[in-house]
mmCIF file of the N, C-alpha and C atoms, coordinates in Angstrom:
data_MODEL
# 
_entry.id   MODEL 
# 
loop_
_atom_site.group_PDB 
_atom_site.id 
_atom_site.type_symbol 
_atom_site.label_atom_id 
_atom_site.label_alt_id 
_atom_site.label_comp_id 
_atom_site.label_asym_id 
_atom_site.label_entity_id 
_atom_site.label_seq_id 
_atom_site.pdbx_PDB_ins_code 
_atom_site.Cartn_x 
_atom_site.Cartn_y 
_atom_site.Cartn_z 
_atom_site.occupancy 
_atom_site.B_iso_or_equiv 
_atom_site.pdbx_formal_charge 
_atom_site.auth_seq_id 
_atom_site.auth_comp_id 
_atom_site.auth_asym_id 
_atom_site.auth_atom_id 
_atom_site.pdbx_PDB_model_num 
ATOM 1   N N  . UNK A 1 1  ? 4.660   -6.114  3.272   1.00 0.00 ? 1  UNK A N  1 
ATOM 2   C CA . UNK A 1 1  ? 3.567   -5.372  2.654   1.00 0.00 ? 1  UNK A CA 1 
ATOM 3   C C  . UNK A 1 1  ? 3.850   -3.871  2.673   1.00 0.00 ? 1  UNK A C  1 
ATOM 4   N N  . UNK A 1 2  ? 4.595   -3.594  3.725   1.00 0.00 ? 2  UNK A N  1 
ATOM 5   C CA . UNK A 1 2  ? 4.670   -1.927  3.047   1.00 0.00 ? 2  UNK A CA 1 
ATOM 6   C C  . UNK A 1 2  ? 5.276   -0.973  2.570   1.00 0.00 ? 2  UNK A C  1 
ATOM 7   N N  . UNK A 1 3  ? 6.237   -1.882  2.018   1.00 0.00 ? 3  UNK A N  1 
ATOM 8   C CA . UNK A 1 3  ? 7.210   -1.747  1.167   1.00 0.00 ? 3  UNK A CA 1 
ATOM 9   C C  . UNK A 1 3  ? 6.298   -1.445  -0.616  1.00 0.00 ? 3  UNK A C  1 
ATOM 10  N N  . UNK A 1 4  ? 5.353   -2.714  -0.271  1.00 0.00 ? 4  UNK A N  1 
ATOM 11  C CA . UNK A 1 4  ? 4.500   -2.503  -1.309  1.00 0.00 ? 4  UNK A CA 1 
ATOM 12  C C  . UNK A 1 4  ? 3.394   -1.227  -1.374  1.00 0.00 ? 4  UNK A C  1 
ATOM 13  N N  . UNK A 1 5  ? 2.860   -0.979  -0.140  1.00 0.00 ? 5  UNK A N  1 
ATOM 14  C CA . UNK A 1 5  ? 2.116   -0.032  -0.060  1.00 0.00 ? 5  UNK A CA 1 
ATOM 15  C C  . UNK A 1 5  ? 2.217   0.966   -0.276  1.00 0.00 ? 5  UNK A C  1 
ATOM 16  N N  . UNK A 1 6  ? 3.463   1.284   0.175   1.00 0.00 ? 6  UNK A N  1 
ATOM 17  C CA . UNK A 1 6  ? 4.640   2.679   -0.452  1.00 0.00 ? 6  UNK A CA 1 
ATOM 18  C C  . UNK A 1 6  ? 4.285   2.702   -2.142  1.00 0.00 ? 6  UNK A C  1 
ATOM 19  N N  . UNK A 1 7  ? 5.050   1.673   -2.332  1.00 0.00 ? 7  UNK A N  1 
ATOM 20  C CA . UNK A 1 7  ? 5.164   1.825   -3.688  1.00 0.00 ? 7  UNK A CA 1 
ATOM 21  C C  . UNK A 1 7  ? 4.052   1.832   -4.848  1.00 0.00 ? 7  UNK A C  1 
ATOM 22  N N  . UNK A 1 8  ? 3.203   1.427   -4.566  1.00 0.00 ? 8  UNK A N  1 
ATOM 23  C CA . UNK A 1 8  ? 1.674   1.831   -4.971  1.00 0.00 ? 8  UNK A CA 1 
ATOM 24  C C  . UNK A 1 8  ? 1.234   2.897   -4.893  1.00 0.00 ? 8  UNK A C  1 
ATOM 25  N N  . UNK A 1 9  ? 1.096   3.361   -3.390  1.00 0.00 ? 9  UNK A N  1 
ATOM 26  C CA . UNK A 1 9  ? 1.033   5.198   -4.039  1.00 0.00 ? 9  UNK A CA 1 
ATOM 27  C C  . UNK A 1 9  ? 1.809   5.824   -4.754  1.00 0.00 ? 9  UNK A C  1 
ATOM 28  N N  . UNK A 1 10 ? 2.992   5.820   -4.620  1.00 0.00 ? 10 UNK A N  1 
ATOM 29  C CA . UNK A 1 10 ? 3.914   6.331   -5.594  1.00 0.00 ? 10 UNK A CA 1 
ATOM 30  C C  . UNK A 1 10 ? 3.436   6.149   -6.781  1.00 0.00 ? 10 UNK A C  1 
ATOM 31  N N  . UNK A 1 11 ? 3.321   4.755   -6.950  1.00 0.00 ? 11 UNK A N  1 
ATOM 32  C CA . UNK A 1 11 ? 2.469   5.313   -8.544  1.00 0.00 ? 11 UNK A CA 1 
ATOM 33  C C  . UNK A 1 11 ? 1.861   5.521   -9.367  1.00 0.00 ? 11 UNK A C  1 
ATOM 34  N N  . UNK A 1 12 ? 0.401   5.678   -7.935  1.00 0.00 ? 12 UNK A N  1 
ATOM 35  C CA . UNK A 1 12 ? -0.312  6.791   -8.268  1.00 0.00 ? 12 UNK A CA 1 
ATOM 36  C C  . UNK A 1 12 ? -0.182  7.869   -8.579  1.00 0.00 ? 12 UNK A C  1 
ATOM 37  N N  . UNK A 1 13 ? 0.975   8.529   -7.492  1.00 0.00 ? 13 UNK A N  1 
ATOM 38  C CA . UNK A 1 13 ? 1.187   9.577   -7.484  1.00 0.00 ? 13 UNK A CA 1 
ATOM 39  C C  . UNK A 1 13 ? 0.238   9.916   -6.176  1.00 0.00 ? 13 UNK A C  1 
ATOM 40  N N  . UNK A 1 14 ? 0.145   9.745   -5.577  1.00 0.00 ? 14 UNK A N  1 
ATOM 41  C CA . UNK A 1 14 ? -0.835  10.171  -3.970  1.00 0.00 ? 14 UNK A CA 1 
ATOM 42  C C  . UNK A 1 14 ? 0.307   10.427  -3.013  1.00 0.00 ? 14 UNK A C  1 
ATOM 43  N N  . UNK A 1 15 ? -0.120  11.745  -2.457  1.00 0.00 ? 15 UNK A N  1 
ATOM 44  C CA . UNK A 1 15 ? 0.872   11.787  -1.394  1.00 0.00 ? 15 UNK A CA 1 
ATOM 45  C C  . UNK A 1 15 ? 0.057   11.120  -0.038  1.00 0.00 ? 15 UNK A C  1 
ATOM 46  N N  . UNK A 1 16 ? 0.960   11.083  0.953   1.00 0.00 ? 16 UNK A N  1 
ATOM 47  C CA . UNK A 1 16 ? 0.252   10.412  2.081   1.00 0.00 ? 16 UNK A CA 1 
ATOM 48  C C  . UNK A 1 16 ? -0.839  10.987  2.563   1.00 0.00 ? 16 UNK A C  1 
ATOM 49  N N  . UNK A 1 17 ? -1.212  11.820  2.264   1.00 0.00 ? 17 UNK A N  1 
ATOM 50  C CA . UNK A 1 17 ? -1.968  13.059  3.084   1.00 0.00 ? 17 UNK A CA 1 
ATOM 51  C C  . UNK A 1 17 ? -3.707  12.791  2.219   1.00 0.00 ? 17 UNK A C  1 
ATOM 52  N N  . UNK A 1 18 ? -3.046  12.513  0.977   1.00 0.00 ? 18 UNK A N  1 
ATOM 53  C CA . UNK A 1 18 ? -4.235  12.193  0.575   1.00 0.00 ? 18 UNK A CA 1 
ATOM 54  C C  . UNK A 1 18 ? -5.302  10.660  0.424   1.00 0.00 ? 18 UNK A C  1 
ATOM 55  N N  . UNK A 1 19 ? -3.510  9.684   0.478   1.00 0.00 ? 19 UNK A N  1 
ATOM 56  C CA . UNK A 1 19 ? -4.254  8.155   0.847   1.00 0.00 ? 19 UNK A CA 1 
ATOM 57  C C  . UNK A 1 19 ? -4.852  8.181   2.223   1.00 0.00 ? 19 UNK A C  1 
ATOM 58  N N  . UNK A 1 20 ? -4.341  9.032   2.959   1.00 0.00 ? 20 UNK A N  1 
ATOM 59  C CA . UNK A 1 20 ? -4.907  8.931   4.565   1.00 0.00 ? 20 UNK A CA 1 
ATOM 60  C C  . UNK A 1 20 ? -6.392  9.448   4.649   1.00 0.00 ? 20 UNK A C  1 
ATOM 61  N N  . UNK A 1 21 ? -6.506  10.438  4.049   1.00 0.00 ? 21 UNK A N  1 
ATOM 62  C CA . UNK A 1 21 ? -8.031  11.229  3.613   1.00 0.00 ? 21 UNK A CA 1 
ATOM 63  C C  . UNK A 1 21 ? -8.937  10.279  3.145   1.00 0.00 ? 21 UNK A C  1 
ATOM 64  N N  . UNK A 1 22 ? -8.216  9.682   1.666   1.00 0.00 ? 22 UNK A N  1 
ATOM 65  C CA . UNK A 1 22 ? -9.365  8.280   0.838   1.00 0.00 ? 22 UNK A CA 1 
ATOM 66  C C  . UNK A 1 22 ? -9.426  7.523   1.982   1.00 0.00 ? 22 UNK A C  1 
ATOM 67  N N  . UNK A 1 23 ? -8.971  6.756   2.915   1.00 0.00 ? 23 UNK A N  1 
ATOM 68  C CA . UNK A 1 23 ? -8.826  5.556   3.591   1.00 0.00 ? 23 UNK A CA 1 
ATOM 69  C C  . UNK A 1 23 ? -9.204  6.045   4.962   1.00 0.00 ? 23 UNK A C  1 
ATOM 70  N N  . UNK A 1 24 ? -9.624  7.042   5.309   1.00 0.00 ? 24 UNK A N  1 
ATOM 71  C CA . UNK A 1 24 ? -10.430 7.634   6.601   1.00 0.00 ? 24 UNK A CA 1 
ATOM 72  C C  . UNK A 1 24 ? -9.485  7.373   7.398   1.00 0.00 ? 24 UNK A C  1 
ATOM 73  N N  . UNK A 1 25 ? -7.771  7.429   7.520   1.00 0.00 ? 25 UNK A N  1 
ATOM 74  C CA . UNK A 1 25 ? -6.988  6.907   8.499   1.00 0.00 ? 25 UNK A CA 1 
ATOM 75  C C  . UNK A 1 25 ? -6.326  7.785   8.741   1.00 0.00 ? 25 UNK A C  1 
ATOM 76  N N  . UNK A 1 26 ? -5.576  8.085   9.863   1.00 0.00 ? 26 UNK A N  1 
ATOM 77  C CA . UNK A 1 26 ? -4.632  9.355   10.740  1.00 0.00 ? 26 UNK A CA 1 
ATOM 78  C C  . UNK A 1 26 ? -3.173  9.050   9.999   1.00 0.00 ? 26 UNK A C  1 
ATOM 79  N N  . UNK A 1 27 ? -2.548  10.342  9.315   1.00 0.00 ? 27 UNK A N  1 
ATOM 80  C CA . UNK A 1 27 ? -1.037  10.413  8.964   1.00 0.00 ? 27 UNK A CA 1 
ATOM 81  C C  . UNK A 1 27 ? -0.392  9.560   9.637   1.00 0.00 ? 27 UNK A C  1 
ATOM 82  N N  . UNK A 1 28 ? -0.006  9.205   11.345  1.00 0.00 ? 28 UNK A N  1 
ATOM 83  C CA . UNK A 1 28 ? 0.846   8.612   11.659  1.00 0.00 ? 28 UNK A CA 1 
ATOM 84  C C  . UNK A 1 28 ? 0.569   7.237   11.451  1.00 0.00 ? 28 UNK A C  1 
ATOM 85  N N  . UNK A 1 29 ? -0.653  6.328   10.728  1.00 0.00 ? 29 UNK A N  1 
ATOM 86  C CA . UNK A 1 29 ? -0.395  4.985   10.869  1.00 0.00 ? 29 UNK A CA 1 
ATOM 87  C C  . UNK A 1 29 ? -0.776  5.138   9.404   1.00 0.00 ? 29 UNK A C  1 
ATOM 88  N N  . UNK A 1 30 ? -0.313  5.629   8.705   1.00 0.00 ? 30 UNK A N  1 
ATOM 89  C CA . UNK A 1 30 ? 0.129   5.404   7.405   1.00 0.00 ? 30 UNK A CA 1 
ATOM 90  C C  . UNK A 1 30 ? 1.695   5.409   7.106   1.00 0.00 ? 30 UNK A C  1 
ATOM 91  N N  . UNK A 1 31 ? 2.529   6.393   8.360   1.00 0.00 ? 31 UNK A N  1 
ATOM 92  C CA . UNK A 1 31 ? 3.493   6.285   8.129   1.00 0.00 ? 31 UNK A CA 1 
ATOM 93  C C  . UNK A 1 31 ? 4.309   5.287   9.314   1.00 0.00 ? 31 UNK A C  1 
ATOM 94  N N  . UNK A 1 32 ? 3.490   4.499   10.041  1.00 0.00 ? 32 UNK A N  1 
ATOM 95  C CA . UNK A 1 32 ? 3.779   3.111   10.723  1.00 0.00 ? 32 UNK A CA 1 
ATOM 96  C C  . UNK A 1 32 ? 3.354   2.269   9.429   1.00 0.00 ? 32 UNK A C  1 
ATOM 97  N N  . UNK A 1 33 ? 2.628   2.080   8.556   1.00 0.00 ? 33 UNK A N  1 
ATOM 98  C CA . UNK A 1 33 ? 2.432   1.119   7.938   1.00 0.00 ? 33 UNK A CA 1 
ATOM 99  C C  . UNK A 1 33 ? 3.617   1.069   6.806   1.00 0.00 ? 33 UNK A C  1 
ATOM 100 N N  . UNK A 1 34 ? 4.379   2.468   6.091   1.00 0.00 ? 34 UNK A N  1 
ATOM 101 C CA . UNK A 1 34 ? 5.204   2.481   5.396   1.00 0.00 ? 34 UNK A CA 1 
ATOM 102 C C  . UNK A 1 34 ? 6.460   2.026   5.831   1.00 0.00 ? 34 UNK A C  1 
ATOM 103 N N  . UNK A 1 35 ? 6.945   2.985   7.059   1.00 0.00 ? 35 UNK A N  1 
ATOM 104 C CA . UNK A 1 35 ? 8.113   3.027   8.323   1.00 0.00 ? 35 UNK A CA 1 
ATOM 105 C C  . UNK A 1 35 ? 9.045   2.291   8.504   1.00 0.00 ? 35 UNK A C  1 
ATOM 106 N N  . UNK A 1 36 ? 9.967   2.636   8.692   1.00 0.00 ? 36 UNK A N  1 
ATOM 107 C CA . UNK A 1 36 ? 11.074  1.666   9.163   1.00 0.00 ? 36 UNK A CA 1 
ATOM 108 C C  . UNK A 1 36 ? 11.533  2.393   10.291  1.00 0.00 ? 36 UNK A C  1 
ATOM 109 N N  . UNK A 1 37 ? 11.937  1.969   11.517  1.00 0.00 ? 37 UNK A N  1 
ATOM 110 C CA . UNK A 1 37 ? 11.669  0.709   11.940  1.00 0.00 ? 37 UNK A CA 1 
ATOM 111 C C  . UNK A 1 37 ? 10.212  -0.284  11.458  1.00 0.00 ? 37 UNK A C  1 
ATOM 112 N N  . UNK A 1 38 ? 10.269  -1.452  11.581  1.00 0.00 ? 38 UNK A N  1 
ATOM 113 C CA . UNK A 1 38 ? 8.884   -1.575  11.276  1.00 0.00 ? 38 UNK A CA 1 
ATOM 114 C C  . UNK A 1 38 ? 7.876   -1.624  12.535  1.00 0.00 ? 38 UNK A C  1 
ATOM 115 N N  . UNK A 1 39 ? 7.054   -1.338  12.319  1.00 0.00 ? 39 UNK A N  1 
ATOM 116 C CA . UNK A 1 39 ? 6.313   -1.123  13.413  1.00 0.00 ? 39 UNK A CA 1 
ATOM 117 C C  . UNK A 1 39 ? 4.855   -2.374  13.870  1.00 0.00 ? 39 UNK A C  1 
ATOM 118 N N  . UNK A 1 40 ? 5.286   -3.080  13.822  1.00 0.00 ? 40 UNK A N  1 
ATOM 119 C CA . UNK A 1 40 ? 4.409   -4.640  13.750  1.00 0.00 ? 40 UNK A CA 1 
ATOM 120 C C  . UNK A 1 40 ? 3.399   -4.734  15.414  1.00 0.00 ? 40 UNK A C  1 
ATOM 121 N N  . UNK A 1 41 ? 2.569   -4.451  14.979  1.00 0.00 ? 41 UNK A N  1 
ATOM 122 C CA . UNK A 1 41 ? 1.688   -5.188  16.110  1.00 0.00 ? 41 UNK A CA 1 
ATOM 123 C C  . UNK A 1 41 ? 0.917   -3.322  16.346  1.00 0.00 ? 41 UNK A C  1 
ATOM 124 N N  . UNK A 1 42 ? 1.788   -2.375  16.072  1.00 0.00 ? 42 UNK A N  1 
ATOM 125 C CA . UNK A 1 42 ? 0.717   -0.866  16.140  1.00 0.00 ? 42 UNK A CA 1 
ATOM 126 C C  . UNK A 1 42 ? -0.142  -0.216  15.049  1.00 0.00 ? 42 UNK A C  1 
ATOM 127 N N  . UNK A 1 43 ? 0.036   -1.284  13.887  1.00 0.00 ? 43 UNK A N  1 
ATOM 128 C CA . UNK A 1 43 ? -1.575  -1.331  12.960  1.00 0.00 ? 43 UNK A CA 1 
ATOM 129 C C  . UNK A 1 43 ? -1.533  -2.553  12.679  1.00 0.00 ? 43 UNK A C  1 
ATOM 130 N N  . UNK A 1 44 ? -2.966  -2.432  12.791  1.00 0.00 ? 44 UNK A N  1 
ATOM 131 C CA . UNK A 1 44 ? -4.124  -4.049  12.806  1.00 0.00 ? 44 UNK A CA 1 
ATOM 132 C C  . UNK A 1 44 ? -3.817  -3.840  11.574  1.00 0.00 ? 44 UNK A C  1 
ATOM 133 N N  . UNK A 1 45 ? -3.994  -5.543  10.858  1.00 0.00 ? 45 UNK A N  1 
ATOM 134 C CA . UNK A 1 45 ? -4.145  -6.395  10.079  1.00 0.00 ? 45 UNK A CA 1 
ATOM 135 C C  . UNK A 1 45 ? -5.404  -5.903  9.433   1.00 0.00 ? 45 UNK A C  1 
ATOM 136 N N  . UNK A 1 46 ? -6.604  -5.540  9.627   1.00 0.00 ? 46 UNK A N  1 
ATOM 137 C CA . UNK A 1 46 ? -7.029  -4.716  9.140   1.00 0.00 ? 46 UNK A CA 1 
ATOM 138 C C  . UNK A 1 46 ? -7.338  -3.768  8.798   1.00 0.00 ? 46 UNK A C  1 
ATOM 139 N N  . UNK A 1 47 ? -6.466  -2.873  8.750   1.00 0.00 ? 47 UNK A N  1 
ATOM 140 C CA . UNK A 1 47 ? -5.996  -1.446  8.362   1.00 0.00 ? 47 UNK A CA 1 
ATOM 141 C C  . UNK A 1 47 ? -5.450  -1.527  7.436   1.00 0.00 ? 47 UNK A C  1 
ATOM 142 N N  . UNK A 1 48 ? -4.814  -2.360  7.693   1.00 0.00 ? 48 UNK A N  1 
ATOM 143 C CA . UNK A 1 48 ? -3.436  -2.470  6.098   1.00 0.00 ? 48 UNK A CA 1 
ATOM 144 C C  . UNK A 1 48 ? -4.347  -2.838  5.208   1.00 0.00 ? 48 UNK A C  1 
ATOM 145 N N  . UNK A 1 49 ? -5.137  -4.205  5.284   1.00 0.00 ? 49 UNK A N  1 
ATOM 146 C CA . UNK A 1 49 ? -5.899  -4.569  4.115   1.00 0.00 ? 49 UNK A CA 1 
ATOM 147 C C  . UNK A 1 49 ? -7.089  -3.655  3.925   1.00 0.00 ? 49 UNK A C  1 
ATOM 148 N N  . UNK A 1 50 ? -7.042  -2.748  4.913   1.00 0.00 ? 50 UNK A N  1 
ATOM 149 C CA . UNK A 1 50 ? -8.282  -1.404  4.420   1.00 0.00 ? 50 UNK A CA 1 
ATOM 150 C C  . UNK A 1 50 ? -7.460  -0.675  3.240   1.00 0.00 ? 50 UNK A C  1 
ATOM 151 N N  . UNK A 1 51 ? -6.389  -0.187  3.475   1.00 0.00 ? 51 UNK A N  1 
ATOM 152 C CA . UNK A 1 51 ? -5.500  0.927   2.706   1.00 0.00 ? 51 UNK A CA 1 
ATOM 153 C C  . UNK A 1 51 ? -5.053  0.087   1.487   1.00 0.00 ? 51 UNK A C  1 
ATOM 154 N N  . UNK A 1 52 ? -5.080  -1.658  1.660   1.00 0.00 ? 52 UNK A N  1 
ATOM 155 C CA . UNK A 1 52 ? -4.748  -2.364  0.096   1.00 0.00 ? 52 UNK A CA 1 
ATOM 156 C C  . UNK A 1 52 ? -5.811  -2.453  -0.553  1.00 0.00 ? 52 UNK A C  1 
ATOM 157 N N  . UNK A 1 53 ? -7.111  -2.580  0.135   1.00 0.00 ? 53 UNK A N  1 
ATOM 158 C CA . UNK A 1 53 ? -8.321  -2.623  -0.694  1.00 0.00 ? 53 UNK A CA 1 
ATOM 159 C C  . UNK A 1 53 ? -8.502  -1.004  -1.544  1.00 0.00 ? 53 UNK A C  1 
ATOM 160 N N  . UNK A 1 54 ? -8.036  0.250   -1.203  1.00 0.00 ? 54 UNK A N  1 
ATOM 161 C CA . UNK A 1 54 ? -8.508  1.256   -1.564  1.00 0.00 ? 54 UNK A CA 1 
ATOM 162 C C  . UNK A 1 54 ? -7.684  1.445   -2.750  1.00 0.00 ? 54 UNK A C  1 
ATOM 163 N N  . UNK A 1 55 ? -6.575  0.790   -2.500  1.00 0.00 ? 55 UNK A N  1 
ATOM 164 C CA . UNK A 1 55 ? -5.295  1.459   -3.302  1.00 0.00 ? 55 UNK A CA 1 
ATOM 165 C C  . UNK A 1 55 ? -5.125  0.219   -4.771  1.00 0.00 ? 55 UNK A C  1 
ATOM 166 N N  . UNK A 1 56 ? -6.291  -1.071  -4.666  1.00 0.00 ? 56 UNK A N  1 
ATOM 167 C CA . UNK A 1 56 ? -6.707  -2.019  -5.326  1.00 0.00 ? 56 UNK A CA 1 
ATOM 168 C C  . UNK A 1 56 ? -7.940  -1.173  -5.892  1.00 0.00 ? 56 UNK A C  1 
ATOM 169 N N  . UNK A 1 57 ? -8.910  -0.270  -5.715  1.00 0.00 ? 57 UNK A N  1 
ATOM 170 C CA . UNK A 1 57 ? -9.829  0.618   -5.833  1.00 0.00 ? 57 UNK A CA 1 
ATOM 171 C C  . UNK A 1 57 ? -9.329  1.450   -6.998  1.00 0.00 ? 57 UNK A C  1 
ATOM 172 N N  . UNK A 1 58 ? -8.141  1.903   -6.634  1.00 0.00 ? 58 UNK A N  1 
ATOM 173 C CA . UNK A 1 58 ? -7.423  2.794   -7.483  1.00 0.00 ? 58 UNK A CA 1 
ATOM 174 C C  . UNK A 1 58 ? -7.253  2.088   -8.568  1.00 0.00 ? 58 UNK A C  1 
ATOM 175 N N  . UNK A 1 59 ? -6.783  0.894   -9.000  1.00 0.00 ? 59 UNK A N  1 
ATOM 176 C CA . UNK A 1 59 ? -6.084  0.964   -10.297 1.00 0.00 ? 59 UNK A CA 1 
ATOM 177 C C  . UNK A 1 59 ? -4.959  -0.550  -9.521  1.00 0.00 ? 59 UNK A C  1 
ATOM 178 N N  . UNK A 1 60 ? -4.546  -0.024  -8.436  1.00 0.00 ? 60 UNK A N  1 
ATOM 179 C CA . UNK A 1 60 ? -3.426  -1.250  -8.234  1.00 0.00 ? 60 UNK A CA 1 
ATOM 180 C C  . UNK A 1 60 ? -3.568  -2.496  -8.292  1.00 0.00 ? 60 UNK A C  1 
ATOM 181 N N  . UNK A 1 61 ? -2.892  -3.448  -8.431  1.00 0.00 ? 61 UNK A N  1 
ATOM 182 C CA . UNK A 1 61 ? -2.681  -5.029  -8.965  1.00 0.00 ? 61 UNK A CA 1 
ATOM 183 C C  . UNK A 1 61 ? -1.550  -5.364  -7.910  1.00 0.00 ? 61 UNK A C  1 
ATOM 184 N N  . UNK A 1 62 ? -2.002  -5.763  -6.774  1.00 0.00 ? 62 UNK A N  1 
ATOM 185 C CA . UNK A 1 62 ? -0.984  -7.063  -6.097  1.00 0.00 ? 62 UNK A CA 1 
ATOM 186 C C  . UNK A 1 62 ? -0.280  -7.912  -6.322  1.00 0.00 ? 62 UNK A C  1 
ATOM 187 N N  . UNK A 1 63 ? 0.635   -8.582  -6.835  1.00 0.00 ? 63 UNK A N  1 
ATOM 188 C CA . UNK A 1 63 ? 1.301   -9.733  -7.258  1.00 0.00 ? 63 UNK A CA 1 
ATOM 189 C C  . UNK A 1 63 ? 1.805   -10.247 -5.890  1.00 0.00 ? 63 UNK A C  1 
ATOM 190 N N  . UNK A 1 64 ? 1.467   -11.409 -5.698  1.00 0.00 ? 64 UNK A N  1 
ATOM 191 C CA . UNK A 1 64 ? 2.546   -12.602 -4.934  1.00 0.00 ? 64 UNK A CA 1 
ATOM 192 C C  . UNK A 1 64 ? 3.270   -13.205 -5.881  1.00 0.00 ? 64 UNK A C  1 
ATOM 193 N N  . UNK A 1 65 ? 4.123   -14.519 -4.833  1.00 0.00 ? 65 UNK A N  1 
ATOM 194 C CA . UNK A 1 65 ? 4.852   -14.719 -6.103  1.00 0.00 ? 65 UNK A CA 1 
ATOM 195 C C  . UNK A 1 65 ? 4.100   -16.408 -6.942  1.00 0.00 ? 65 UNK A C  1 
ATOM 196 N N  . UNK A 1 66 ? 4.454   -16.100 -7.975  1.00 0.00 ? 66 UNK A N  1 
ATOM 197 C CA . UNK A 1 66 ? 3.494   -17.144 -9.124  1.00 0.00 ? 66 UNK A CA 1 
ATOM 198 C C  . UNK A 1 66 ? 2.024   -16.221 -9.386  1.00 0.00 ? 66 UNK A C  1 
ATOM 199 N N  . UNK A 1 67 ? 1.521   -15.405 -9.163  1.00 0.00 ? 67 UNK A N  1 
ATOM 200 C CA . UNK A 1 67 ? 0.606   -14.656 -9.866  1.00 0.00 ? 67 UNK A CA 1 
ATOM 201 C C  . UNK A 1 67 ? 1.394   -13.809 -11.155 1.00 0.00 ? 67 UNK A C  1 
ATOM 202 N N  . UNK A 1 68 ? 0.450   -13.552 -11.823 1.00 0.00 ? 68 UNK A N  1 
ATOM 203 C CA . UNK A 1 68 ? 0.502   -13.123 -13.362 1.00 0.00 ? 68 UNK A CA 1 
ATOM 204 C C  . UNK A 1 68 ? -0.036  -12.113 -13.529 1.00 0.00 ? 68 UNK A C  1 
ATOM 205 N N  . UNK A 1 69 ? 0.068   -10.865 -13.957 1.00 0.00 ? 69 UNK A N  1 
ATOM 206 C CA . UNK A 1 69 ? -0.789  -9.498  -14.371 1.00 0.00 ? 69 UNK A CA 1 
ATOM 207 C C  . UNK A 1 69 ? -1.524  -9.508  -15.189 1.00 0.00 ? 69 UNK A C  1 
ATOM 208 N N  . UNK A 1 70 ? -2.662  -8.423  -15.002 1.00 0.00 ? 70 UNK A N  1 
ATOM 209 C CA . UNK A 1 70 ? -3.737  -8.374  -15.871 1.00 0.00 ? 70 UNK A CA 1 
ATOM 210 C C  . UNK A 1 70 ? -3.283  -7.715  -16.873 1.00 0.00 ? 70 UNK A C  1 
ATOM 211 N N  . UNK A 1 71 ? -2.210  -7.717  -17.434 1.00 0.00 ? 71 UNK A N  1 
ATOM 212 C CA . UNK A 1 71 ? -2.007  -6.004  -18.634 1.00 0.00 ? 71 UNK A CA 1 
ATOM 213 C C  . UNK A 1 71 ? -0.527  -5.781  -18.370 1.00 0.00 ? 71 UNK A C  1 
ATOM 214 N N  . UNK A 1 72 ? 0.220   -4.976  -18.792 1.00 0.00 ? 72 UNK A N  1 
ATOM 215 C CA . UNK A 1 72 ? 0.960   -4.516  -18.638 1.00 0.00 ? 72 UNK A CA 1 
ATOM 216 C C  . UNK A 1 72 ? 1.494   -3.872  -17.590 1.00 0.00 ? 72 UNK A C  1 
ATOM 217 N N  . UNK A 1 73 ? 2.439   -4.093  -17.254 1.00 0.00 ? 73 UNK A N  1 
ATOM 218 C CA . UNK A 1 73 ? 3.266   -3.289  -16.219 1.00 0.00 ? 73 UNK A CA 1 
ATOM 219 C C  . UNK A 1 73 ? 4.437   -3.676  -15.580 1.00 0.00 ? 73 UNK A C  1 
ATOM 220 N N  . UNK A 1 74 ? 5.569   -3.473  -14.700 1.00 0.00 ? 74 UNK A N  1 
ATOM 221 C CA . UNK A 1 74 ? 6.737   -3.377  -14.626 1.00 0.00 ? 74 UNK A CA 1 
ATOM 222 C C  . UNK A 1 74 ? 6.362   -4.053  -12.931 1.00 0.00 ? 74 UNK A C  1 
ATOM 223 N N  . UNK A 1 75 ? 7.532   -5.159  -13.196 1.00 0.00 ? 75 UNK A N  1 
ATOM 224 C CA . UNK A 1 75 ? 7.548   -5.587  -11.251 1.00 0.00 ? 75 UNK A CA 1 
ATOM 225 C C  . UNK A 1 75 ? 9.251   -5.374  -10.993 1.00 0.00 ? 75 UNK A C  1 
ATOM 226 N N  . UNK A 1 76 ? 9.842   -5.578  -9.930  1.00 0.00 ? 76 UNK A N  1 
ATOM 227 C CA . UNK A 1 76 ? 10.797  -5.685  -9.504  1.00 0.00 ? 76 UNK A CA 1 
ATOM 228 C C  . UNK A 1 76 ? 11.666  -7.016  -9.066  1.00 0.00 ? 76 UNK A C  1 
ATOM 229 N N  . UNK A 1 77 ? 12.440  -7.836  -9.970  1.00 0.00 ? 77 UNK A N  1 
ATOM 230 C CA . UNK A 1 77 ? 13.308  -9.025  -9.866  1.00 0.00 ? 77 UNK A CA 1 
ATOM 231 C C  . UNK A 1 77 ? 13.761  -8.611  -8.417  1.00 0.00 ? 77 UNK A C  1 
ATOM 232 N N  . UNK A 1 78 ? 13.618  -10.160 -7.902  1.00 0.00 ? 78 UNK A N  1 
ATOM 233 C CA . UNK A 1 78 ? 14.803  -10.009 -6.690  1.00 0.00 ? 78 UNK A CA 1 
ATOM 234 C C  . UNK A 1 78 ? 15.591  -11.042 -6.482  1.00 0.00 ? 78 UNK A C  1 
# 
């Protein structure tokens, strides 16, 4: 997931400073939620889905795999 999360702001265009502001959350566990190393078990499970719900708020569209988009837009083959 935050590989994805990254990449959702990006294209928004939000820098971290400001998803952290929308999402009432502190710089450093936005950049544990992006981060590598990964940092698993020092943000809750609901944090992340706080910062996917906001960034789903925005405009963003989740795909797993076998989901389909609402509209147009570009995913990444792997």
């Amino acid at each position: 997931m935050k590989t994805l999360i990254k990449a959702a702001r990006d294209l928004l265009g939000m820098t971290q400073a400001e998803l952290c502001e929308k999402a009432g959350i502190p710089l450093i566990t936005l950049r544990r939620i992006e981060g590598k190393p990964d940092h698993a078990g020092l943000v809750s499970d609901e944090t992340v889905q706080q910062v996917k719900r906001l960034l789903e708020a925005e405009g963003i569209q989740f795909l797993t795999t076998g989901d389909t988009a609402k509209g147009d837009g570009v995913v990444l083959k792997l």
